[in-house]
N, C-alpha and C positions, 0 to 999 in steps of 0.2 A: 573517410569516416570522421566526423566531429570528436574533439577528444571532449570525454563528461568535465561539467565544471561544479562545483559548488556555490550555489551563487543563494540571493533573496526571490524570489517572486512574489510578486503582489498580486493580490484575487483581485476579479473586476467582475467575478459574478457567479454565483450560485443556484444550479437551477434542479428543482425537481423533475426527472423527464419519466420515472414508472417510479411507485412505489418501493422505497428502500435503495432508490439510485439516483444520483448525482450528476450534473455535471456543471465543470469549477474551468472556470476562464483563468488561466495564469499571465501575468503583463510579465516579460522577460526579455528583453529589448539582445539581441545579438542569437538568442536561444536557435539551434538547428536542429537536424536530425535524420533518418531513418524512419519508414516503415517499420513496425514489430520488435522496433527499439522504446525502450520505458526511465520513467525516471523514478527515486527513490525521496518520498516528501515526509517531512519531517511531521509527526501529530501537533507534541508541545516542545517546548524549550525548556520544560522540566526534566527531571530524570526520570518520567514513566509515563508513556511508554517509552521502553529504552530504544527500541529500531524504528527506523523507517518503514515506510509503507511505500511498496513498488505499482505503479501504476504505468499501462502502456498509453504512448502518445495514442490519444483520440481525433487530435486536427493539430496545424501548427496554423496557428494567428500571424497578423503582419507583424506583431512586437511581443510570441510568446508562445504559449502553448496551451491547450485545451486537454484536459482529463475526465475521464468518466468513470465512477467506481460505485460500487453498492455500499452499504454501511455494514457491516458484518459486527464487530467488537468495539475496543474502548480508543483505538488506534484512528479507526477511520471515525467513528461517531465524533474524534475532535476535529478531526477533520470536516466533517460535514459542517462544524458548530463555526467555521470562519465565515468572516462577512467581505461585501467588498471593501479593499484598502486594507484589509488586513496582508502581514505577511509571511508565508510558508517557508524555511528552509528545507531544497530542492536541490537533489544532485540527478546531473543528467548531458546527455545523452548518456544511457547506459543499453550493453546487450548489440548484439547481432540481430540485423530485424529482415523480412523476407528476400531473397534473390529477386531480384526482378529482373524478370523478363518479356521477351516480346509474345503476341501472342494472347489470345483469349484466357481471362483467369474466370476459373470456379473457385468461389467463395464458399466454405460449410463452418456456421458457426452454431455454437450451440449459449443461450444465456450470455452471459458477461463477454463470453467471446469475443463476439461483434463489438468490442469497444474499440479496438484500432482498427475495425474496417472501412471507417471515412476514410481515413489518413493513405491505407494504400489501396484504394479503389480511387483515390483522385489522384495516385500517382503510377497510375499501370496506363497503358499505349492505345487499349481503350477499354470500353464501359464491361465489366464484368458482371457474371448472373451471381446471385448472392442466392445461396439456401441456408437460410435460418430455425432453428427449433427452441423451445422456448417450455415452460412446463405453464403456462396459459398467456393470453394475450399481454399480460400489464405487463409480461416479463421482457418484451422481444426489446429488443433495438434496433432502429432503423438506421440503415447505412447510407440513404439519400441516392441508392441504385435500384437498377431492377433487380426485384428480389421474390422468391418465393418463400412462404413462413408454412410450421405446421408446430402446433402446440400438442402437450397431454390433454389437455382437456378441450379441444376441439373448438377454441376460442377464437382464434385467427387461423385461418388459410383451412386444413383439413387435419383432422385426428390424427394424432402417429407423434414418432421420431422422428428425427432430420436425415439418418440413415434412408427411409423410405421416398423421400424428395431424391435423395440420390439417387438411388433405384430405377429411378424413371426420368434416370437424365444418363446423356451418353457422352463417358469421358473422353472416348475422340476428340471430339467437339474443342476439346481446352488444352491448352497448352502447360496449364499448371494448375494444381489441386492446393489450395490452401483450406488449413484447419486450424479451428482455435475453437477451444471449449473443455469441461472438466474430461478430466480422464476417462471414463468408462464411455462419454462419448467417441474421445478421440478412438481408443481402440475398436469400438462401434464402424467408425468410418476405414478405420485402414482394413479391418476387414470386409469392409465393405468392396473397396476399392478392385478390378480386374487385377491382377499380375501383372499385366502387359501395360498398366497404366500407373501403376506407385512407384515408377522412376520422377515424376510430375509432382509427387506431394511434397509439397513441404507444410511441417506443423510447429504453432505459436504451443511451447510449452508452459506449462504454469509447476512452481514448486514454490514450497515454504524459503523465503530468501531472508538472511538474516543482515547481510553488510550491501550486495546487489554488485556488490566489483571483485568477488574470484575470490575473498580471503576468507571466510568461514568455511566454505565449504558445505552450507547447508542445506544446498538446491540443488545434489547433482542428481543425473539421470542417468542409467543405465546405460548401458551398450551396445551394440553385440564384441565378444570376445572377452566378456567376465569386465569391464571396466568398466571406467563412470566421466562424463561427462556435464561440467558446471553449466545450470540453466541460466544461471545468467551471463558470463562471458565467454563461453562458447555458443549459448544460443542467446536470447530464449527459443530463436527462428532456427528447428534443423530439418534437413529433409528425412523423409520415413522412415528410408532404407538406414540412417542414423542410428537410430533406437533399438531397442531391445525389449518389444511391446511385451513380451512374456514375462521377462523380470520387474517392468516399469508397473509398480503397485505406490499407490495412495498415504 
């Protein structure tokens, strides 16, 4: 594994791809990485906002890395507001990102999820089925695989949850269940999941992270056995049987 550095990157491009979402070309000449590993990007160089903004590798470039993130608050909004040649203060590789293995992957993303599904759908052994859900079409992102999508509002693919695309696919089939989407999805999909088939899951978790390398402490995640686990250097990437879906609340 890559150890995180603190370096400069400089933007080479800025692109609208759905409504309220980004994505930002980093030039970083040495940069490496992981799958479902992220880096932690500075807004301003002023003293506010005071933290980082953690974002998951979306692709890695021949000299960098590519990010995709929505504009939520006053953190990413300055973020959005860089041009090319401007330059970001970036620490990264940060975080544990998916096991990989051999074997057909199932992809189940929900919304912003699918932001690092380029990244490890063009590093798995071969081409993976992507199910996506989205709360209407402008929302989805495309992961440049075969994919099936299903929105609320019946915009792309068929009406529903992503839980229901599940439904009517057979986890034999795959050799590993990957998930990433806000929580009440994820819980959505592990109980979705057979018994006989959530040794297979592994899930990209998301928490409020305030440093993104293990010293605040303000992203852990539940357990099982009353204890807590840091989402950022123990995961973000753990497998299901990990967690502690009943205590893990929002």
């Amino acid at each position: 594994m890559t150890a995180p550095r603190d370096f400069n990157a400089v933007v080479t491009g800025v692109e609208i791809i759905c409504p309220g979402v980004l994505r930002m070309g980093l030039h970083a000449p040495g940069f490496s990485g992981t799958p479902g590993q992220f880096v932690e990007m500075e807004p301003s160089c002023g003293p506010f906002p005071m933290t980082r903004r953690p974002f998951t590798i979306n692709r890695l470039l021949p000299a960098g890395l590519e990010v995709v993130f929505e504009v939520l608050g006053r953190g990413t909004g300055l973020l959005a507001g860089l041009k090319p040649g401007d330059e970001v203060r970036t620490l990264g590789p940060l975080g544990k990102g998916w096991r990989l293995t051999s074997g057909r992957w199932l992809l189940v993303g929900g919304g912003m999820g699918a932001a690092g599904f380029p990244f490890l759908a063009g590093s798995l052994f071969e081409p993976p089925l992507v199910l996506l859900g989205a709360s209407t079409s402008k929302r989805l992102l495309h992961t440049g695989c075969d994919q099936l999508t299903i929105t609320d509002d019946g915009s792309s693919g068929v009406r529903g949850r992503v839980t229901e695309l599940l439904a009517r696919t057979d986890p034999g089939q795959f050799s590993t269940i990957a998930v990433c989407g806000p929580l009440p999805m994820l819980k959505a999909v592990w109980a979705s999941v057979p018994d006989q088939h959530r040794r297979k899951v592994q899930v990209s978790t998301e928490s409020r992270m305030g440093c993104g390398w293990g010293v605040c402490e303000g992203c852990s995640i539940p357990v099982p056995g009353g204890g807590y686990k840091k989402c950022c250097t123990d995961g973000p990437v753990f497998t299901g049987e990990e967690l502690d879906w009943e205590r893990w609340s929002e």
